[in-house]
TORKOLBA-752552 format. One record per residue (C-alpha): chain; x, y, z; residue in three letters. Coordinates in Angstrom, 2 decimals. Layout:
BEGIN
+-------+---------+---------+---------+------+
| kette |       u |       v |       w | rest |
+-------+---------+---------+---------+------+
|     A |       X |       Y |       Z |  ala |
...
+-------+---------+---------+---------+------+
***
This chain:
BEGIN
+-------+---------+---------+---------+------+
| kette |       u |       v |       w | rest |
+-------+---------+---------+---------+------+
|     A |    0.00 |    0.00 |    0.00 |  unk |
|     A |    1.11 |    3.63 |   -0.02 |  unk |
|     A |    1.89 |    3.63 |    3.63 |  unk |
|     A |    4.45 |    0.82 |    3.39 |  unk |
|     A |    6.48 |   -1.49 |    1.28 |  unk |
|     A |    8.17 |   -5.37 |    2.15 |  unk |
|     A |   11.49 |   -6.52 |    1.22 |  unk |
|     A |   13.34 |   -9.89 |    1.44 |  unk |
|     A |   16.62 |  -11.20 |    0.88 |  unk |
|     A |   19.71 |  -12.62 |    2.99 |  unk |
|     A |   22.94 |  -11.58 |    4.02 |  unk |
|     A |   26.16 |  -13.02 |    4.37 |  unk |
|     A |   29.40 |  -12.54 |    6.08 |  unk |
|     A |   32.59 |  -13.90 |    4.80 |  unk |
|     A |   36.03 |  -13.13 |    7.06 |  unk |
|     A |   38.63 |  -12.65 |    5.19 |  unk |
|     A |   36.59 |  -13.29 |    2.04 |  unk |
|     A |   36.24 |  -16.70 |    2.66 |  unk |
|     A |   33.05 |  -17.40 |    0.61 |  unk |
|     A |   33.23 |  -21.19 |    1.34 |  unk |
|     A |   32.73 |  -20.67 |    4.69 |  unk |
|     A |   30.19 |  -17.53 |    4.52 |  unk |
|     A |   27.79 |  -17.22 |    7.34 |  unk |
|     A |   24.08 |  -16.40 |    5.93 |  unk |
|     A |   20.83 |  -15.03 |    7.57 |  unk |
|     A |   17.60 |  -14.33 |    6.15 |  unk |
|     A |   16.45 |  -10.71 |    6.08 |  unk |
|     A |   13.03 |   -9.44 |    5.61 |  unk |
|     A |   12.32 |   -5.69 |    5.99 |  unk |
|     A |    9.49 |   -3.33 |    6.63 |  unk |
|     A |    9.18 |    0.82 |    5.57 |  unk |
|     A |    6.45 |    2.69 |    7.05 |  unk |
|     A |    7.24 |    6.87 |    6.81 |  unk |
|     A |   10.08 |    6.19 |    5.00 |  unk |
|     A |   11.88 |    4.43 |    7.41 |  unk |
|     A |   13.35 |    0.93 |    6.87 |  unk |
|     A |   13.11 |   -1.81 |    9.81 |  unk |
|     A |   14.18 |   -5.60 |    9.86 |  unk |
|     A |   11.47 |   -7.67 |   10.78 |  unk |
|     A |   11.67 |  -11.20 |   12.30 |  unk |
|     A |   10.54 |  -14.64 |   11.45 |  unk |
|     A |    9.82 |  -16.46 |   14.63 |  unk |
|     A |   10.80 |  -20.36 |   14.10 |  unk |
|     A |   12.49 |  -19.73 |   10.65 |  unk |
|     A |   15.64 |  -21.22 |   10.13 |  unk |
|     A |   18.77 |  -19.09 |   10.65 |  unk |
|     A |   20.63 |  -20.34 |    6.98 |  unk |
|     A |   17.59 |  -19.73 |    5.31 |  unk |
|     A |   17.32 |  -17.26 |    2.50 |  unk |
|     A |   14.21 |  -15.62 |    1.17 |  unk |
|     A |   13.47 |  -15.04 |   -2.69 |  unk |
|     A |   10.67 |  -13.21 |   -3.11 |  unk |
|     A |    7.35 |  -11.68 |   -1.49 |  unk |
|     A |    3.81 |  -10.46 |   -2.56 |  unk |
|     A |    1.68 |   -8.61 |   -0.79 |  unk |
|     A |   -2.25 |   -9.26 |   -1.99 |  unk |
|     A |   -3.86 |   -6.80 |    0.46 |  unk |
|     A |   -2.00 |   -4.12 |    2.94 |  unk |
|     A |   -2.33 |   -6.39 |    5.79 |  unk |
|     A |   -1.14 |   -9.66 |    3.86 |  unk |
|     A |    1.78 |  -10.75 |    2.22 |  unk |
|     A |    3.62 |  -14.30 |    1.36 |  unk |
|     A |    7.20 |  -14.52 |    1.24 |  unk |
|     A |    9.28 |  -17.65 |    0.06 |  unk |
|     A |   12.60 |  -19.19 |   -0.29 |  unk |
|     A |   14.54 |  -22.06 |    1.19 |  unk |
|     A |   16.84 |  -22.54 |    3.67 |  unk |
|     A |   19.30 |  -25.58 |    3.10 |  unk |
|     A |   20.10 |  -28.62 |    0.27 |  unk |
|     A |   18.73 |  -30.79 |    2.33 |  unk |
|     A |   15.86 |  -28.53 |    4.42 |  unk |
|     A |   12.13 |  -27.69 |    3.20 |  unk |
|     A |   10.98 |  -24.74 |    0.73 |  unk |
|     A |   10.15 |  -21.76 |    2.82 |  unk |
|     A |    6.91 |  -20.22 |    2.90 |  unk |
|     A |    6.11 |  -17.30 |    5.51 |  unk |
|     A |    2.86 |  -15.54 |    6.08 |  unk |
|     A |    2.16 |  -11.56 |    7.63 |  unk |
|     A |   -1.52 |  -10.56 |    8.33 |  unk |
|     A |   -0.49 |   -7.44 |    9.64 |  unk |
|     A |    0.97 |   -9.10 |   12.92 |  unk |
|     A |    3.91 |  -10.89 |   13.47 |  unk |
|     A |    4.68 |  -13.62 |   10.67 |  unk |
|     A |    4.60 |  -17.17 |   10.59 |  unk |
|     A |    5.76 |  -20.12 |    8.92 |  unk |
|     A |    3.37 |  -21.44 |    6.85 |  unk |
|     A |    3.37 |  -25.14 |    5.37 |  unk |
|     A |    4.68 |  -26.22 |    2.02 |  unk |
|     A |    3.81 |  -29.23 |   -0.25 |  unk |
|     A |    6.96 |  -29.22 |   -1.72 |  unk |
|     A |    9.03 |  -31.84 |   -0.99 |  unk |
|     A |   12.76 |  -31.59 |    1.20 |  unk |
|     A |   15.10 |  -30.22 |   -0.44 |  unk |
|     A |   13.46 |  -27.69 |   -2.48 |  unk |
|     A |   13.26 |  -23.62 |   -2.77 |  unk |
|     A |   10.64 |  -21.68 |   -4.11 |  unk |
|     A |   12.29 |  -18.95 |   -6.27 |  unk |
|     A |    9.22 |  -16.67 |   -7.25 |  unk |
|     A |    5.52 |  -16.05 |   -6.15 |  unk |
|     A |    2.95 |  -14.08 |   -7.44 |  unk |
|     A |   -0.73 |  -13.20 |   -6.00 |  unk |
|     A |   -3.84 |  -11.75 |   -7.94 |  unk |
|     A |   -5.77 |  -11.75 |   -4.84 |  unk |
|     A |   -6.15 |  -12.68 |   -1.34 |  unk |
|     A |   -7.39 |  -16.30 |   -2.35 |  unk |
|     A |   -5.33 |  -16.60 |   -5.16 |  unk |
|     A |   -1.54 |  -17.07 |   -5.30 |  unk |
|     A |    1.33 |  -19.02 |   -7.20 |  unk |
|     A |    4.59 |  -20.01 |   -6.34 |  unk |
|     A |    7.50 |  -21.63 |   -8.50 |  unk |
|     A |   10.33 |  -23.88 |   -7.25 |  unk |
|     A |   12.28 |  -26.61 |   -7.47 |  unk |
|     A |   13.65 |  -29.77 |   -5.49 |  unk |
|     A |   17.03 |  -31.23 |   -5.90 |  unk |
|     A |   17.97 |  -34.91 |   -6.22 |  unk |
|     A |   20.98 |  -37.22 |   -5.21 |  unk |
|     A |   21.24 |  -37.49 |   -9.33 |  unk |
|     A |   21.78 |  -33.59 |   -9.68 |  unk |
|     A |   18.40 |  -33.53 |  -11.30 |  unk |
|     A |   15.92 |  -30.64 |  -10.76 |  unk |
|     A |   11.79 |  -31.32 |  -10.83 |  unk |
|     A |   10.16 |  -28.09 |  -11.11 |  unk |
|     A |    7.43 |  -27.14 |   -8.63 |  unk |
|     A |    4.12 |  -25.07 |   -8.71 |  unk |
|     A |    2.17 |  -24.55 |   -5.77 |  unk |
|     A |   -1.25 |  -22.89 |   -5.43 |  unk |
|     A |   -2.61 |  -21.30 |   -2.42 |  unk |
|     A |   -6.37 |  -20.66 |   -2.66 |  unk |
|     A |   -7.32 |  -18.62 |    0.28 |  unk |
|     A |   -7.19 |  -21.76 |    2.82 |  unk |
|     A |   -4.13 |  -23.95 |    1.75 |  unk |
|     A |   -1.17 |  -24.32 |   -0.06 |  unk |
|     A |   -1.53 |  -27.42 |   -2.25 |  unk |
|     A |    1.06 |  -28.65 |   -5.61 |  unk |
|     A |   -0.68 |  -27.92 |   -8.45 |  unk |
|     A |   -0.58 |  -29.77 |  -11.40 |  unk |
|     A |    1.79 |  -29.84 |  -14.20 |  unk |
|     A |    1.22 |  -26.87 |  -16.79 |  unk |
|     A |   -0.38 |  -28.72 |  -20.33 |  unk |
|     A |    1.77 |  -30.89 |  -22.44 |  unk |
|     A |    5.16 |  -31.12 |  -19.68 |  unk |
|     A |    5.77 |  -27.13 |  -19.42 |  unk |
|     A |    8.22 |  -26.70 |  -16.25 |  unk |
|     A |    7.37 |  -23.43 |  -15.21 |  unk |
|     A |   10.12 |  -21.23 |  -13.94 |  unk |
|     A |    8.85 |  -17.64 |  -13.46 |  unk |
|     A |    5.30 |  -16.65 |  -12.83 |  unk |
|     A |    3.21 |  -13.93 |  -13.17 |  unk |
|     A |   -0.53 |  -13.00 |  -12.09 |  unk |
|     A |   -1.64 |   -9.91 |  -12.86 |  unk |
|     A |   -5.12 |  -10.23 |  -12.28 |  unk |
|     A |   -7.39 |  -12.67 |  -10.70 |  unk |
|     A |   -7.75 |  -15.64 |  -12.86 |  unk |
|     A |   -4.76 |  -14.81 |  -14.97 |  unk |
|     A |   -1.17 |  -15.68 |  -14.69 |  unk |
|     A |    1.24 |  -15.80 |  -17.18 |  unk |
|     A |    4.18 |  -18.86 |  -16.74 |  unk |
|     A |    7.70 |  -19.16 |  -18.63 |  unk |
|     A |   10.00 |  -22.39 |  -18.55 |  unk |
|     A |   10.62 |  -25.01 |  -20.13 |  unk |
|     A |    8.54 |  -27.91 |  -22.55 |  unk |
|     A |   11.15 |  -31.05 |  -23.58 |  unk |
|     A |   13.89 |  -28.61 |  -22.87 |  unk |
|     A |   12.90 |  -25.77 |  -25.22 |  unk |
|     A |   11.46 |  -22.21 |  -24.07 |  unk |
|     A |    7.88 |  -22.32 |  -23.39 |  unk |
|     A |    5.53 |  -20.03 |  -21.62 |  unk |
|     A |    1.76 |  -20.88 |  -20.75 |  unk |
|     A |   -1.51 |  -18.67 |  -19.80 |  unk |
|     A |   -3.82 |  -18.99 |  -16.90 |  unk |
|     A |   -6.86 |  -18.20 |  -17.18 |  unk |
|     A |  -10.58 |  -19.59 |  -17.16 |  unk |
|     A |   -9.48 |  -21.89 |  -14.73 |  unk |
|     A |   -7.08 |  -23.58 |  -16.89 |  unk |
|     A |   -3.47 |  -23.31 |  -18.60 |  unk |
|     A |   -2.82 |  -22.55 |  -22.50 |  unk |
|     A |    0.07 |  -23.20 |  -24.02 |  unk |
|     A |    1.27 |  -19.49 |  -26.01 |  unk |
|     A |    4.19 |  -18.74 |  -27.77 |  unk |
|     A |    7.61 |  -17.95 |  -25.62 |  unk |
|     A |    9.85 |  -14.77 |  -26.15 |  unk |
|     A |   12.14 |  -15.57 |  -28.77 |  unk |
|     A |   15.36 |  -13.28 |  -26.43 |  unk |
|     A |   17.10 |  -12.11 |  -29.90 |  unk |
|     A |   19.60 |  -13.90 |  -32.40 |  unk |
|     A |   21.49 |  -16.24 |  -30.84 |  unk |
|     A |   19.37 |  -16.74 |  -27.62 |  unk |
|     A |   18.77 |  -20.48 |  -28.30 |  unk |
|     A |   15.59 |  -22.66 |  -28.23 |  unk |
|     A |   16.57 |  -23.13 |  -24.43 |  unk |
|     A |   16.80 |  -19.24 |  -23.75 |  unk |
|     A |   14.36 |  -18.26 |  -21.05 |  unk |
|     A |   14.20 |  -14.46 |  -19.77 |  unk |
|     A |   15.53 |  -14.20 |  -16.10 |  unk |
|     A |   12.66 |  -11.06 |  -15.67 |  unk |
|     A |    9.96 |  -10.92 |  -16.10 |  unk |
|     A |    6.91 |   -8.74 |  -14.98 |  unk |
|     A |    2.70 |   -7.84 |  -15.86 |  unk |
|     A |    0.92 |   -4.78 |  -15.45 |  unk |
|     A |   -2.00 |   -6.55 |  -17.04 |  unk |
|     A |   -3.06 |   -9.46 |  -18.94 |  unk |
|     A |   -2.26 |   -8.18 |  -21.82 |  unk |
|     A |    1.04 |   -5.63 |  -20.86 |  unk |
|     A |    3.66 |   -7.86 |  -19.75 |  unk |
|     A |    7.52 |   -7.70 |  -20.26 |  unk |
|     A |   10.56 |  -10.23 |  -20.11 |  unk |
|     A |   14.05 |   -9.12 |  -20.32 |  unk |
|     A |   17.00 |  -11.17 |  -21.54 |  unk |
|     A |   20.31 |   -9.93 |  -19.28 |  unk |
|     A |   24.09 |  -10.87 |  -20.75 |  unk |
|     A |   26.51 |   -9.33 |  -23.44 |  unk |
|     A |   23.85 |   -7.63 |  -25.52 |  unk |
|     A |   20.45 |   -7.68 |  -23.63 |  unk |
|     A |   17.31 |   -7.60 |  -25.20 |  unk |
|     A |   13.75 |   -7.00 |  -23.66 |  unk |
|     A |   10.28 |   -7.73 |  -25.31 |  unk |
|     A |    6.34 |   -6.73 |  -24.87 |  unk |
|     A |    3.53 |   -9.16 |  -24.65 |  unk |
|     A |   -0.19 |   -7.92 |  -25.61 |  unk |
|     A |   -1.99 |  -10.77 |  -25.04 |  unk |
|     A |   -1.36 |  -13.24 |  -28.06 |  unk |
|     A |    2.37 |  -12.30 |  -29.14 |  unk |
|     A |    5.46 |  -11.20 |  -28.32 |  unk |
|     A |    7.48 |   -7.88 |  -29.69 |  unk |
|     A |   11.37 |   -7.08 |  -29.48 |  unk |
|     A |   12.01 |   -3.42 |  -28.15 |  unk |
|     A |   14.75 |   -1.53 |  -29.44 |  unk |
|     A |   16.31 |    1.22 |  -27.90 |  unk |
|     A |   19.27 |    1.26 |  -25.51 |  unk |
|     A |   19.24 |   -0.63 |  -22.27 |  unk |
|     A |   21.31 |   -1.08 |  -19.45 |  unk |
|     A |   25.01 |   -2.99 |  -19.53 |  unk |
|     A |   23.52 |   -5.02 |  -16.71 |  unk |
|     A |   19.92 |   -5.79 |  -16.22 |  unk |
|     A |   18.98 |   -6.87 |  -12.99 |  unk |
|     A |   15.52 |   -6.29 |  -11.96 |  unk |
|     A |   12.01 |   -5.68 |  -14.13 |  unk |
|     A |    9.18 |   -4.84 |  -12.35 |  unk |
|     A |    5.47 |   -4.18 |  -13.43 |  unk |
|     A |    2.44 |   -2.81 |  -11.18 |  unk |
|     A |   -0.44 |   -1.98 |  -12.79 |  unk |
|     A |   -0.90 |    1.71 |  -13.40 |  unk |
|     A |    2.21 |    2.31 |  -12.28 |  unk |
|     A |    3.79 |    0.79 |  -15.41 |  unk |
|     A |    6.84 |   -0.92 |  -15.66 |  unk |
|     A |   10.11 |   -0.40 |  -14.47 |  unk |
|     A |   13.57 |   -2.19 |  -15.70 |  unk |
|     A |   16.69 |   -1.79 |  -13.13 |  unk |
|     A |   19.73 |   -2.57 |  -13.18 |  unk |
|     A |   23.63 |   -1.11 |  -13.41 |  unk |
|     A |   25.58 |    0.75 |  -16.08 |  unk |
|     A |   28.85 |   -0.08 |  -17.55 |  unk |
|     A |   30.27 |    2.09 |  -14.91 |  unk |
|     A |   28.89 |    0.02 |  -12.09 |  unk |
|     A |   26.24 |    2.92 |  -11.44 |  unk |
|     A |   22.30 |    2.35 |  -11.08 |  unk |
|     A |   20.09 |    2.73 |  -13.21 |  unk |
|     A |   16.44 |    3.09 |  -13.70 |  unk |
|     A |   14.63 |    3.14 |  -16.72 |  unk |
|     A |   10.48 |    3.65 |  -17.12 |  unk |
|     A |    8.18 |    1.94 |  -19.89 |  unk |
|     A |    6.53 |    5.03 |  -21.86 |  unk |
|     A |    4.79 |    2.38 |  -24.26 |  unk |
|     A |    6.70 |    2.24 |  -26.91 |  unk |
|     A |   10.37 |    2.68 |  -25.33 |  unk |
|     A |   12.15 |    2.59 |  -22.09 |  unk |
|     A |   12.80 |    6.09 |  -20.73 |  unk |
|     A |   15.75 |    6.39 |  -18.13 |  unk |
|     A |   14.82 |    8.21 |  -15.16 |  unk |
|     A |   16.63 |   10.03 |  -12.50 |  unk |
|     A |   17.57 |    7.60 |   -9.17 |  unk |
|     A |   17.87 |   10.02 |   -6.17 |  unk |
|     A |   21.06 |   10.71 |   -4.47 |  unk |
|     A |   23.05 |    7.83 |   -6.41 |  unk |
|     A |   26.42 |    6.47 |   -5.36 |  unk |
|     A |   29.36 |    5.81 |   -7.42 |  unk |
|     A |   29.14 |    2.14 |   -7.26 |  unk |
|     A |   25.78 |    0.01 |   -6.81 |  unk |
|     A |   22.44 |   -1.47 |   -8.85 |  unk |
|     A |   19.21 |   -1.61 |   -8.41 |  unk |
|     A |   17.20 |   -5.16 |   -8.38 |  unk |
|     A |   13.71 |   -4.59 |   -7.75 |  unk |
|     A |   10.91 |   -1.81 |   -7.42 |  unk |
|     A |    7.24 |   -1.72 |   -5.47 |  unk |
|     A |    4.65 |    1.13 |   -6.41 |  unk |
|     A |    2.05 |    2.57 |   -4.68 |  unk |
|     A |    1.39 |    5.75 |   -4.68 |  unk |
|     A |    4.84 |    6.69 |   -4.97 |  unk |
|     A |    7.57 |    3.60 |   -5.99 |  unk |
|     A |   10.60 |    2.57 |   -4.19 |  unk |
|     A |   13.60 |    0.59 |   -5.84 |  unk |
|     A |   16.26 |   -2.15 |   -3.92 |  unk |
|     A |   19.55 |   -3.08 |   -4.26 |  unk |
|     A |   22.90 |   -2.73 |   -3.73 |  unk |
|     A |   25.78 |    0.04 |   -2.91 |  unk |
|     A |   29.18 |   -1.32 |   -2.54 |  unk |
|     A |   33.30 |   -1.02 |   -3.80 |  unk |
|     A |   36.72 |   -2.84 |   -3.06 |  unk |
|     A |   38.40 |   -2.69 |    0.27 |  unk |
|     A |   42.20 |   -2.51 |    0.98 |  unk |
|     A |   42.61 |   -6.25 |    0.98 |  unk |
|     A |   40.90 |   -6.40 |   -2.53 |  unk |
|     A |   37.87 |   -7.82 |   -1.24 |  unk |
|     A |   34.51 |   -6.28 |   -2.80 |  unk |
|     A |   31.68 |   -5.38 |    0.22 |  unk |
|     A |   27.87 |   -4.53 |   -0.41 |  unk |
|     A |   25.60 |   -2.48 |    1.50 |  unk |
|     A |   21.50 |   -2.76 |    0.87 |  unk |
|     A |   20.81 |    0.40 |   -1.85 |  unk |
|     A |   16.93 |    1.71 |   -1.19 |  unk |
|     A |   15.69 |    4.72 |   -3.20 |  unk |
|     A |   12.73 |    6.53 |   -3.92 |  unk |
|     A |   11.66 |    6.53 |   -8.23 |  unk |
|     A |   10.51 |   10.17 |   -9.26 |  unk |
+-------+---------+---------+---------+------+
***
């Protein structure tokens, strides 16, 4: 809502810069007035890390994640008190990397568990105002990795089908397979976009990151390449209904950036007292939007450090 905003993530501390051996905590935080608080998860587990949130109502928000290779996906609940653990179907082992709710008895969540073999079964779990319950496979083998619901009865799902690109609709109670973003020339039949965000049913957006980075518009039946200039580094794409779209993310000179969707083109926008060295991830709107991510540089040992980045988008 417009009097406060969620975020999740973890952090991590590494002596010496001893990643092997890197200490991690979950973090979840609250902003009310501007202000930025951590928030506790009573019973979670101490190594776990969260993914992602959404908030359906101002008083009720999911957040998921995982905590170990050999611990349960994580799925937390606020309802505008303290928040709990809630249970998962999904089996040990697993972490549930995105989640997306249309309303308060409608949500989807996307995940994975991993095997002795080294194999990965994709997961989708439903809640539907009660329960959280696995919800069967997307038509003809689609493994859903990202999800989407912009409205009630719609969601919009990218992965993979017999290990090419696919993406599927929601809606009518049912999934349709549509056609996937194609990411550019050389993307391959494998390529799926890492973001990936709807303003509507028929206003969506993926984004392909790496060497030359591509994003594309979906209106309902296909998919269109945007050209224009984009960040060196794509990190974040996020879409709220009237509030648009946003794509974040870091410039070749390791500064954040923010660009807005006008329509037809991404328009860079001004980020608010930005530091030399950072990027930007993710962005909530209400009546005003607020962006996350990162500040950071190199100490004196060589070792890089990374302090959470929030900002205010004009």
């Amino acid at each position: 809502s417009s009097a406060q905003c969620w975020a999740v993530g973890q952090t991590a501390s590494a002596p010496g810069g001893n990643t092997l051996s890197e200490t991690r905590h979950p973090l979840l935080q609250h902003e009310t007035a501007g202000t930025w608080r951590k928030a506790a998860v009573p019973g979670l587990s101490p190594r776990a890390a969260l993914e992602a949130i959404a908030c359906p109502g101002a008083s009720d928000c999911w957040a998921v994640g995982g905590s170990t290779a050999t611990g349960p996906a994580v799925i937390v609940h606020w309802a505008g008190g303290a928040w709990q653990l809630a249970s998962s179907p999904a089996l040990t082992g697993g972490q549930l990397n995105s989640i997306s709710c249309a309303s308060a008895s409608a949500c989807w969540a996307t995940g994975g568990t991993q095997a002795r073999s080294g194999t990965t079964t994709d997961v989708l779990e439903i809640w539907n105002g009660s329960r959280w319950s696995l919800a069967s496979g997307v038509a003809g083998g689609h493994q859903p990795t990202e999800i989407t619901c912009a409205a009630p009865g719609h969601c919009l799902a990218l992965g993979l089908r017999h290990g090419a690109a696919a993406a599927a609709v929601y809606s009518g109670g049912g999934w349709t397979a549509v056609p996937a973003p194609r990411g550019g020339a050389g993307a391959g039949a494998a390529a799926i976009p890492s973001l990936l965000g709807c303003a509507g049913p028929a206003m969506c957006m993926a984004a392909f990151p790496g060497p030359h980075p591509v994003t594309e518009t979906w209106n309902g039946q296909t998919w269109t390449p945007v050209s224009g200039s984009l960040p060196a580094y794509p990190s974040g794409l996020s879409c709220s209904g009237s509030s648009g779209c946003w794509l974040l993310g870091m410039t070749s000179r390791s500064q954040p950036v923010a660009l807005k969707w006008r329509g037809t083109a991404w328009a860079p926008v001004t980020v608010p007292a930005a530091p030399r060295h950072g990027y930007l991830s993710a962005a909530a709107c209400g009546s005003h939007c607020w962006a996350v991510g990162g500040r950071g540089g190199t100490r004196a040992n060589g070792g890089s450090y990374t302090y959470p980045l929030i900002r205010p988008l004009p």
